[in-house]
Residue, then its C-alpha position, 0 to 999 in steps of 0.5 A: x499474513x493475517x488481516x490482509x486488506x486492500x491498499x492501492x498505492x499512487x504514484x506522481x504520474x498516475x501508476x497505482x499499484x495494488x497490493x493486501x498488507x497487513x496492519x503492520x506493514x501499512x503503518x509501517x509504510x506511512x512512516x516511511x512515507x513521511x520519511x522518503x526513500x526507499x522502502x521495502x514492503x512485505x505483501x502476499x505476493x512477496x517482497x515490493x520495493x518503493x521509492x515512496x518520495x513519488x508516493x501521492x496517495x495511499x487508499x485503503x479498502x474500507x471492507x464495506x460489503x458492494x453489490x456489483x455484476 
């Protein structure tokens, strides 16, 4: 999976689940969003499913560089 980012996905009820997605499978994901139901999602990890008519927010990681300890 190239260009993998950080996306974290919210749930009514606050369980956020965070996953690295490719463009494709995020664009995809939106669409399905839109759309409700279930969804499959391909992430580094392996195959997610997600009920996305729950779905409350999707973040997506900017990539901009952090100074942290």
């Amino acid at each position: 999976m190239a260009e993998a980012q950080k996306v974290e996905i919210g749930f009514e009820g606050g369980q956020v689940v965070a996953v690295r997605l490719g463009e494709d499978e995020l664009k995809a994901l939106r669409k399905q969003v839109e759309k409700g139901g279930w969804h499959d999602i391909a992430t580094e990890d392996g195959t997610l499913a997600v009920y996305v008519g729950k779905v409350a927010f999707i973040r997506t990681d900017s990539g901009a560089p952090k100074v942290g300890f």
